[in-house]
Structure formats: C-alpha cells, structure tokens
C-alpha positions as CSV (number, residue, x, y, z in Angstrom):
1,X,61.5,135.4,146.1
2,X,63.1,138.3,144.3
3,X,66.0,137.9,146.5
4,X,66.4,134.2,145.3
5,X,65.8,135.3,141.6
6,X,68.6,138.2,141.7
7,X,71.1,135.5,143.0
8,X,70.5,133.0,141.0
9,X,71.1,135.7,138.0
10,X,74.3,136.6,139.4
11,X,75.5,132.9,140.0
12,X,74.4,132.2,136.1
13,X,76.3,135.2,135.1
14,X,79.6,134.3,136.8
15,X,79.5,130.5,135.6
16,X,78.9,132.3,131.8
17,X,81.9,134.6,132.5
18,X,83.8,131.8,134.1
19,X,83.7,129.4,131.1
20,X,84.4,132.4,128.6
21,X,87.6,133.4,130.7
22,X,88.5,129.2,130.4
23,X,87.9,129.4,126.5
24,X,89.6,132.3,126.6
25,X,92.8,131.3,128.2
26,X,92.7,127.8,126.8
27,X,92.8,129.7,123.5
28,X,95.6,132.2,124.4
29,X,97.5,129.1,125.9
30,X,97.5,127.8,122.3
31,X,98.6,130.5,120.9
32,X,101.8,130.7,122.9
33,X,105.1,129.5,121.2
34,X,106.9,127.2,123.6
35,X,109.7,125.8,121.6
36,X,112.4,127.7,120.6
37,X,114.6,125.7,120.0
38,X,114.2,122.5,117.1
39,X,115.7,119.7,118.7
40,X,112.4,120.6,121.3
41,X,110.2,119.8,118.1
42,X,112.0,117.0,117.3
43,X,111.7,115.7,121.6
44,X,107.8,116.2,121.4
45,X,106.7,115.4,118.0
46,X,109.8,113.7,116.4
47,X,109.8,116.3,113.6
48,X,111.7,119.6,113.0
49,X,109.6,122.5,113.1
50,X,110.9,123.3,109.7
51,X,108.9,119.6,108.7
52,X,105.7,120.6,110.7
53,X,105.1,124.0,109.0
54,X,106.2,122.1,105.8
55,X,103.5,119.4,106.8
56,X,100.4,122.0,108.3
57,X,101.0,123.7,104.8
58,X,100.4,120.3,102.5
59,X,97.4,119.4,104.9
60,X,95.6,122.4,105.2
61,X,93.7,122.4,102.4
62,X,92.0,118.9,103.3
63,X,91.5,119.7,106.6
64,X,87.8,120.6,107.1
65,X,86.7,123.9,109.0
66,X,85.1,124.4,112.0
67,X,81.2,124.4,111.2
68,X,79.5,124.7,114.6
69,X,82.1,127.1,116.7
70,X,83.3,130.5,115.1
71,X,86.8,129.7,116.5
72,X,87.2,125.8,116.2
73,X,91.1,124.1,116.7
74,X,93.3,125.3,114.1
75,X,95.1,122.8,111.5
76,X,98.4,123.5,113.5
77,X,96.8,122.5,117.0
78,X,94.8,119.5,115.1
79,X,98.8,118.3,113.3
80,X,100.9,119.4,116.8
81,X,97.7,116.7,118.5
82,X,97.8,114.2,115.9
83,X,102.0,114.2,115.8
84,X,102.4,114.4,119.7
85,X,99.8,111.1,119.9
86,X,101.7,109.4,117.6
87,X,105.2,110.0,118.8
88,X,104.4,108.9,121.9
89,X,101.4,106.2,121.5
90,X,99.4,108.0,124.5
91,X,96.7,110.3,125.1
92,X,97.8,111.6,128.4
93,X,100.8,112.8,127.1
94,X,98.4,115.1,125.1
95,X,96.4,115.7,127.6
96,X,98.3,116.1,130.6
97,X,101.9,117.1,129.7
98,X,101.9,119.0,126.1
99,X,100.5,122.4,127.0
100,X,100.5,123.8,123.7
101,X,97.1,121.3,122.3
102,X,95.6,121.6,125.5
103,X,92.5,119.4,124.6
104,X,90.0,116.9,125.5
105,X,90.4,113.2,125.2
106,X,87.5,113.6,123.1
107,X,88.6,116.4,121.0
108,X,92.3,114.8,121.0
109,X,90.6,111.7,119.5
110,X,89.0,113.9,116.6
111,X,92.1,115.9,115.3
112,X,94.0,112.3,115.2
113,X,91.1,110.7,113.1
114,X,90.9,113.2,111.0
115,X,94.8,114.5,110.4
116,X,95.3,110.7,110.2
117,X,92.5,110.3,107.4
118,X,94.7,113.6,105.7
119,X,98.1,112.1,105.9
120,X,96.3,109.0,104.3
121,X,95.1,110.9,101.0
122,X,96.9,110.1,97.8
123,X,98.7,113.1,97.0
124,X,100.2,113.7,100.7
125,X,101.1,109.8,100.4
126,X,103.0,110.3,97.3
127,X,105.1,113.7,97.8
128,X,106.3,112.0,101.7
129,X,106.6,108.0,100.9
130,X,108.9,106.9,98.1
131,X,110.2,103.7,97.5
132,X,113.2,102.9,95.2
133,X,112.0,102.2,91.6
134,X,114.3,100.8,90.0
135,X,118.1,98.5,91.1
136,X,120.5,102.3,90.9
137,X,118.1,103.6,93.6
138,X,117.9,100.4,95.8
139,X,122.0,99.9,95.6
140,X,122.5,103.8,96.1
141,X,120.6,103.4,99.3
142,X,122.0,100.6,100.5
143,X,124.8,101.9,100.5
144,X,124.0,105.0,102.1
145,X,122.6,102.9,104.6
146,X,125.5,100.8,104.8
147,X,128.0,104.5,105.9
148,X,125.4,105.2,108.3
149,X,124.6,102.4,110.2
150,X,126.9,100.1,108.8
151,X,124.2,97.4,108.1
152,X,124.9,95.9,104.6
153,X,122.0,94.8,102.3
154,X,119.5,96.9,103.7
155,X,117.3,100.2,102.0
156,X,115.1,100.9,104.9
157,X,113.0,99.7,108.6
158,X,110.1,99.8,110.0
159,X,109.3,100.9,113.5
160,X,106.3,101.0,115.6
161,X,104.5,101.4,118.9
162,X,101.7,99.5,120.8
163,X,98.7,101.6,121.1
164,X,96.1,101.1,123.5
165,X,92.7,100.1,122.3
166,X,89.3,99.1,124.0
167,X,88.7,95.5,123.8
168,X,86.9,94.5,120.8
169,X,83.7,92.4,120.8
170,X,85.0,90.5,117.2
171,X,88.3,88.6,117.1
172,X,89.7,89.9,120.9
173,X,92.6,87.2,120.5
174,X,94.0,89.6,117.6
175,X,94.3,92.4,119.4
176,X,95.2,90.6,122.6
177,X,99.2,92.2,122.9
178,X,102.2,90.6,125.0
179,X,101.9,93.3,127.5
180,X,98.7,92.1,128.9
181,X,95.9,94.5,127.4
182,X,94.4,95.0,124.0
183,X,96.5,96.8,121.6
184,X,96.8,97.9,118.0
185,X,100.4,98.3,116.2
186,X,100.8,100.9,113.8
187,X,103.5,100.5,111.4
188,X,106.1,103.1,110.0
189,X,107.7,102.6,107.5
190,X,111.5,104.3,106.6
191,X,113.1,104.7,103.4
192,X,116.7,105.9,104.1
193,X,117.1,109.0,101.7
194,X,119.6,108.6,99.0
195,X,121.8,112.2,98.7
C-alpha cells in the first residue's frame, strides 16, 4: 500500500513539473523575437512593426490585466493574436502556424474580443479613422489616389474577408455565405492619406 502511495506521489509530482516546464516554454516561446525584418510584420499581420508598437502603445491602457494568473498574455501577444486573426480570417493560422501567440482557440477567441472591443473605443477610432471633412481634402485625395492607382473620382475602398461563424439559431439565411457555410463579413474601410 505504501508502495502504491509513493508512486502515485512521484507520478503527481512529474505531471506538476511537466505542465510548469510547458508554461514555462510556452512563455519563453513568446518572448522570442522572430521577425527581423518589417516586410515579415507586414506578411503576418499586414502592419509594420513600427505601426504595432505605435498601436500596443494607444491600446494599452484599456486593455484590462490579468486578475486570476500572476503572468496572464501580455497586450503585445493579445494585439500580435488579434492582428494575425484578422489579416488572415482564421484561427488556425494562430494556432498552428504563428509561433510567436502560441495560444488556445479559446484564449485566441478572448484577446480578439477584447483588442477588438479596444480598437472600437472612441478615442483609438478617432486618432486612426479620418474621413475628408470638407471638398480641398476630398479633391486632394482623389487625386492622390488618382497618381497611385490611376482610378479617377475615388478617395478611398473598402476591403474585407469572410469569417467563419457557427450557424446561428435566428435569421441563418443572413449569414448563409456563397462558399457554402455560415459566415460573417467584416468591413475595412481605407482612406488614401493625402501628403
């Protein structure tokens, strides 16, 4: 009977040694700079990394802390999630390829929720979205639009990307998307900047 006891205490302690050396990693893994370069940044997340510390510095303050876990996601690994997810419409991407969050799909769908709710607030909405105010700023990016892309008439586009969703129990024809599964469309907006 002791015999049973003293292995059972050995098998506990390894699993409790085993998960720290996991947290452990998973947080030194984190840590790690993988991009050196900024045209990776702007591969993964669609941003220069000059933009994303710009970015983690506006947001940080709204960003709640970690109340249950001494050492809970950063903001950076909660913005790199959020950016990552909406560059490329998918989880797995997170998941699976983009070492540097190295997350849950759970945790993934936390950080995007609530750096999403962030970017929403007022005064991150007003320093990053501006729309021309008056007929100098709409000609002046028109035309800058126009030596660009040479596309007359037009001061900015929108762009977007089909994300997944779980069917929905109210109005499923809504959501109901040409590629055969239920899907919402988030919308970007793009304002051509006029220098």
């Amino acid at each position: 009977m002791a015999r049973l006891f003293v292995l059972l205490s050995l098998l506990e302690e390894a699993n409790s040694l085993d998960l720290y050396n996991s947290r452990r990693q998973a947080q030194q893994i984190r840590a790690m700079r993988l991009f050196n370069r900024n045209k990776d940044y702007v591969n993964v997340y669609r941003l220069s990394e000059e933009l994303i510390n710009q970015l983690e510095e506006d947001i940080k303050f709204f960003i709640k802390k970690p109340q249950r876990r001494h050492r809970g996601l950063s903001v950076r690994i909660k913005l790199l999630c959020t950016l990552s997810f909406l560059a490329s419409g998918s989880y797995q991407r997170i998941i699976g390829q983009n070492i540097n969050t190295f997350l849950s799909q759970p945790s993934a769908s936390r950080c995007i929720c609530e750096v999403v709710e962030t970017l929403n607030h007022p005064t991150i909405i007003s320093k990053y979205i501006k729309f021309p105010q008056n007929a100098e700023e709409r000609l002046a990016l028109k035309e800058r639009f126009y030596e660009k892309f040479k596309i007359p008439g037009v001061i900015g586009c929108v762009d977007g990307t089909f994300v997944t969703i779980v069917r929905p129990t109210e109005n499923e024809e809504r959501y109901y998307c040409r590629k055969g599964n239920h899907a919402r469309k988030p919308t970007k907006w793009s304002v051509v900047a006029s220098r």
